[in-house]
GUPAMAR-654736 format. One record per residue (C-alpha): residue number from 1; y, x, z. Coordinates in steps of 0.02 Angstrom, whole numbers. Example, Ala and Ser with C-alpha at 12.3 -4.5 7.8 and 13.67 -1.06 7.14 Angstrom:
// GUPAMAR-654736
seq / py / px / pz
1 / -225 / 615 / 390
2 / -53 / 684 / 357
END
This chain:
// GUPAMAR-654736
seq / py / px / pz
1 / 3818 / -495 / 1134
2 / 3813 / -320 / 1040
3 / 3720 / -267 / 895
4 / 3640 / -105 / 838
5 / 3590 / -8 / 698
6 / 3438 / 66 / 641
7 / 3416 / 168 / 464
8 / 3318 / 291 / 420
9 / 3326 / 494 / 370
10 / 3374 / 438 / 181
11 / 3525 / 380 / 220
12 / 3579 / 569 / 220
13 / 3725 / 530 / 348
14 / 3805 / 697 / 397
15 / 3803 / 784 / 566
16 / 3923 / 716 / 679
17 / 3943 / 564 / 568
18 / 3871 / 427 / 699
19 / 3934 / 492 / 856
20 / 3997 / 367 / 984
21 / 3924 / 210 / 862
22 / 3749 / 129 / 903
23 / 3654 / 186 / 767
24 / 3458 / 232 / 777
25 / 3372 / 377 / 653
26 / 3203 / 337 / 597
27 / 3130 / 489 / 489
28 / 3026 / 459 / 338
29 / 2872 / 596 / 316
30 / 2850 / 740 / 162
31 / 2679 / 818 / 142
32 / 2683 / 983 / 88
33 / 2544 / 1084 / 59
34 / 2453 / 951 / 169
35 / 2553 / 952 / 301
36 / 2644 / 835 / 370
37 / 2828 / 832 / 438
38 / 2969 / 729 / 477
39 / 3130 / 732 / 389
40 / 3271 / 817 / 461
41 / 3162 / 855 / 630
42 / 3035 / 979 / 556
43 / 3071 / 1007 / 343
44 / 3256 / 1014 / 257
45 / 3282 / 1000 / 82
46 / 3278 / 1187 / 74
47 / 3079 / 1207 / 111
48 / 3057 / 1066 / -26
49 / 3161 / 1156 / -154
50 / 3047 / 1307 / -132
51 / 2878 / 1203 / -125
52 / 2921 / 1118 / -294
53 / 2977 / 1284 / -393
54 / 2820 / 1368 / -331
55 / 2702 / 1212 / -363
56 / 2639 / 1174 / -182
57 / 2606 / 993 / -169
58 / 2719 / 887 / -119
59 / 2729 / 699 / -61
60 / 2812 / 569 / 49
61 / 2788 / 423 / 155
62 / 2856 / 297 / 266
63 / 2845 / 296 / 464
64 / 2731 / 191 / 544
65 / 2783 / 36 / 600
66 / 2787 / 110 / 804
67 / 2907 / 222 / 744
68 / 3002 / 75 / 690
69 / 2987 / -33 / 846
70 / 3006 / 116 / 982
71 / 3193 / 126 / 890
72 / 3211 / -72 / 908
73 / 3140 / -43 / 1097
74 / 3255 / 110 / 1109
75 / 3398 / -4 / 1042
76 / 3358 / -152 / 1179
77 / 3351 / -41 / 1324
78 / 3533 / 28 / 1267
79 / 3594 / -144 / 1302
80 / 3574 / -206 / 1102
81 / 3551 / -382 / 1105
82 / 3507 / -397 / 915
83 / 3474 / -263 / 784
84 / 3508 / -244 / 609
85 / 3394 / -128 / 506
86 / 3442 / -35 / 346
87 / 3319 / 51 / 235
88 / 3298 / 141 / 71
89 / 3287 / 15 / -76
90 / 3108 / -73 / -76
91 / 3073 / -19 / -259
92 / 3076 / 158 / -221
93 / 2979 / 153 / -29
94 / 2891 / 33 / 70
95 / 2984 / 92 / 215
96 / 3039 / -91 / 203
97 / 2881 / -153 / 256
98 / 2859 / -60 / 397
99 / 3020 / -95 / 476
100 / 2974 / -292 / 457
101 / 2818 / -266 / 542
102 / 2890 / -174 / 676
103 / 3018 / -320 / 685
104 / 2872 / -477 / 729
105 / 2853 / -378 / 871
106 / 3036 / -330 / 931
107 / 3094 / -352 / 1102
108 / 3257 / -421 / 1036
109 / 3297 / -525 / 846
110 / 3286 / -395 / 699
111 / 3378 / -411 / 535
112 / 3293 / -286 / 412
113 / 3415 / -250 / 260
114 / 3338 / -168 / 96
115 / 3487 / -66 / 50
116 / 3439 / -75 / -146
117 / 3490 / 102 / -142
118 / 3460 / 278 / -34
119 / 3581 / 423 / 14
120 / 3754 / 385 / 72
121 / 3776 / 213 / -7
122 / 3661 / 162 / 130
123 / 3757 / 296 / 228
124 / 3937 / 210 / 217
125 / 3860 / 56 / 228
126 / 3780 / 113 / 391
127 / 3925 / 164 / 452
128 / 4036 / 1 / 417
129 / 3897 / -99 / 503
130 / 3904 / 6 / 635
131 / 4080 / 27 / 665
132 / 4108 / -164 / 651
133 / 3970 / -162 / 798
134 / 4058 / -78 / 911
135 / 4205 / -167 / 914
136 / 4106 / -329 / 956
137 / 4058 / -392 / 757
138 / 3919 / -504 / 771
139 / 3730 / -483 / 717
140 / 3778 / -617 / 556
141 / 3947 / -520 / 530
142 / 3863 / -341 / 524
143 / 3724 / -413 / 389
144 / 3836 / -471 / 272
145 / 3951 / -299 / 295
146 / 3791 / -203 / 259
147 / 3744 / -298 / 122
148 / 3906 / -317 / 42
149 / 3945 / -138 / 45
150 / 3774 / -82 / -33
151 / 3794 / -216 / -170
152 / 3948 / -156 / -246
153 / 3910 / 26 / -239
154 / 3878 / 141 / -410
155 / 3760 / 295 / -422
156 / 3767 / 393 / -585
157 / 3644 / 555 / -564
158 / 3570 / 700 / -677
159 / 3399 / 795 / -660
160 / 3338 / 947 / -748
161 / 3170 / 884 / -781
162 / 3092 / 688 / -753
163 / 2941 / 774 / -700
164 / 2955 / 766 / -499
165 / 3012 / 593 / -529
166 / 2835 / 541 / -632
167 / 2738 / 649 / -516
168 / 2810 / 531 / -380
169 / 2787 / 370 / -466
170 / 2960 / 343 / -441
171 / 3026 / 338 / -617
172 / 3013 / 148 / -656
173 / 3111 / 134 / -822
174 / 3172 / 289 / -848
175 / 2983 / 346 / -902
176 / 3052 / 277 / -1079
177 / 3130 / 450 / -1070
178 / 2968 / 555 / -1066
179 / 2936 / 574 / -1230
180 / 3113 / 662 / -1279
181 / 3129 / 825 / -1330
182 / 3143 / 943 / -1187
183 / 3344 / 991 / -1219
184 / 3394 / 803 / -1173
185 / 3462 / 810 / -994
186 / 3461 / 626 / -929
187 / 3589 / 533 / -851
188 / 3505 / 390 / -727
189 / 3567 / 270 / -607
190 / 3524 / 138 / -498
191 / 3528 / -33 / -539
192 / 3422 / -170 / -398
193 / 3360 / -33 / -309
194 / 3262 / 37 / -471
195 / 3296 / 212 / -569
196 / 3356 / 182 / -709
197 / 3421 / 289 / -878
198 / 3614 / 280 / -927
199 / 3645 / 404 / -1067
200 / 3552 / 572 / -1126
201 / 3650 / 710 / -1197
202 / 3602 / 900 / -1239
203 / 3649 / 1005 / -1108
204 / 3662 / 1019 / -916
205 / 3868 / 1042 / -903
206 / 3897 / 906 / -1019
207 / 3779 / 762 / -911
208 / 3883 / 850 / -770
209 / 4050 / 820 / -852
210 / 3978 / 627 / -894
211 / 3928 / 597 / -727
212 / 4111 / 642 / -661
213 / 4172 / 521 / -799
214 / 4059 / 362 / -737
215 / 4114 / 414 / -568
216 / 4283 / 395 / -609
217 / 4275 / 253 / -717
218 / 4170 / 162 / -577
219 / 4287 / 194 / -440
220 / 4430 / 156 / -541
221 / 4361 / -32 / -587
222 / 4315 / -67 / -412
223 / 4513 / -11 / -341
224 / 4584 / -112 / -503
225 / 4469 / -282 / -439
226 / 4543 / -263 / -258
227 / 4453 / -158 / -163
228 / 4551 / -60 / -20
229 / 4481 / 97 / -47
230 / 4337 / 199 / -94
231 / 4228 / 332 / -39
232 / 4125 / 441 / -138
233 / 3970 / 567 / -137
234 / 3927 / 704 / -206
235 / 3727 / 734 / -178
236 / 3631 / 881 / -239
237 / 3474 / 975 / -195
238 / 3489 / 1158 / -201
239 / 3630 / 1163 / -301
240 / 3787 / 1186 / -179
241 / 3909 / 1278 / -292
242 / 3904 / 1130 / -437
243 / 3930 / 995 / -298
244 / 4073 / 1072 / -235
245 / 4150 / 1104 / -390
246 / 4105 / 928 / -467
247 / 4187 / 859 / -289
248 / 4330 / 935 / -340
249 / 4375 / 888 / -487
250 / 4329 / 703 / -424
251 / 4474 / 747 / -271
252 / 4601 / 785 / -384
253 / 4570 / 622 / -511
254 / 4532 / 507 / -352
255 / 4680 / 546 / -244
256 / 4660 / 462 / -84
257 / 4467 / 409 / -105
258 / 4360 / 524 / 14
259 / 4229 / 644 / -69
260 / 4111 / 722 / 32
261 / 3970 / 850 / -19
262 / 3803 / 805 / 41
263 / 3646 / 888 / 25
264 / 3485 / 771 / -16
265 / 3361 / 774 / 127
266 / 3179 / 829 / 88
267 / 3125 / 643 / 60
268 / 3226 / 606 / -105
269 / 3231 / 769 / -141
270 / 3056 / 768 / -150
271 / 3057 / 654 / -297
272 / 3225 / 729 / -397
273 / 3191 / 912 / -384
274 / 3299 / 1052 / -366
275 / 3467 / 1043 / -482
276 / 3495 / 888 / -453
277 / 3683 / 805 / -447
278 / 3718 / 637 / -373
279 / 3866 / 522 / -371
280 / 3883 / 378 / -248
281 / 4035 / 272 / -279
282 / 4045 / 149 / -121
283 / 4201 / 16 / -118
284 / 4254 / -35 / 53
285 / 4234 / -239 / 56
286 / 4389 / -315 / 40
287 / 4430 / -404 / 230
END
């Protein structure tokens, strides 16, 4: 028996990252300007960036269900005998949906996973699943990796404005936050797969320098309660320099916890807007 993977573009995984593990790619869809493309095959985060800040429409979607079952087809015909499929959180997509449909119809039995979450939380926990896979985990085995792995993950993040998220009907509790005066920055997070706010303070370095805090504090609980290690994220859209520099300062108070620096695709990036900084704090699952 072997099992496979499929995810989809939000997952943010970076180049390279899923070579040699049997792991499918299904890209979500941004609209810009009325036109449609596919995440990381024909728009980057870079043409969304631009679209926003000069006020060209933009919008997403999910793939069709086909584009769902061609991977699960794809997967069969590699030799997959089951399939477990891991999407962006169900309260911020319906990308959930379409995987399930795509799964009635499956060649082989698919286990569709909302991830509660998006960017490399999904990412790591992709990557677990998959790497468990290929050295022979079962379907059952892989499930429970998946969805252990997202479950105990933190995200901490800061925007410059709410705006792209309200635009995008994304903002789900965080709207409370509309009505403050422009110089609050907000601090949000991610709690059962909805945004939600943390803190608000009064200037863009300090939510920076509280975002490295929770980062710290939550990586620091989750190695005190057991956990064999952690890996972390830092996520930003246009807005390179301040990722690396917040990545390093998380380095050198996280010695031996991986931080990588990764770029939101066009999909979330979409909703967040330029500026923004991201956290993911993923534990490894103890055993």
């Amino acid at each position: 028996m072997s099992t496979a993977l499929v995810t989809d573009s939000t997952a943010y995984l970076p180049a390279g990252a899923l070579d040699g593990l049997p792991v499918h790619v299904v890209p979500l869809h941004v609209v810009i300007g009325g036109r449609e493309h596919r995440e990381g095959l024909d728009v980057g985060a870079g043409e969304v960036a631009t679209a926003l800040r000069s006020f060209t429409p933009v919008s997403t979607s999910r793939p069709a269900p086909a584009a769902f079952l061609e991977a699960y087809e794809e997967a069969a015909r590699a030799g997959a005998d089951s399939v477990v499929s891991v999407h962006i959180s169900g309260e911020l997509s319906s990308t959930v949906g379409g995987a399930e449909l795509a799964a009635g119809q499956s060649p082989v039995p698919v286990t569709v996973v909302d991830s509660r979450a998006l960017g490399m939380v999904m990412g790591h926990a992709v990557l677990a699943g998959a790497t468990a896979a290929r050295d022979g985990a079962s379907a059952e085995d892989v499930t429970r990796l998946v969805r252990d792995t997202c479950a105990g993950a933190t995200v901490v993040f800061y925007v410059d404005t709410l705006e792209y998220l309200r635009r995008g009907g994304r903002i789900g509790r965080a709207g409370a936050l509309l009505g403050s005066a422009l110089s609050i920055k907000p601090i949000l997070g991610l709690r059962d797969g909805q945004i939600v706010p943390l803190e608000r303070v009064r200037t863009s370095s300090r939510a920076i320098a509280r975002l490295e805090e929770l980062a710290v504090e939550a990586a620091e609980a989750a190695l005190a309660g057991g956990a064999p290690g952690v890996d972390l994220a830092v996520h930003h859209l246009d807005s390179a320099e301040r990722a690396e520099r917040l990545a390093e300062r998380l380095g050198s108070r996280l010695p031996g916890s991986p931080v990588g620096v990764v770029e939101l695709g066009a999909v979330v990036g979409a909703h967040v807007g330029p500026g923004t900084l991201a956290v993911a704090v993923v534990p490894r699952p103890a055993g």
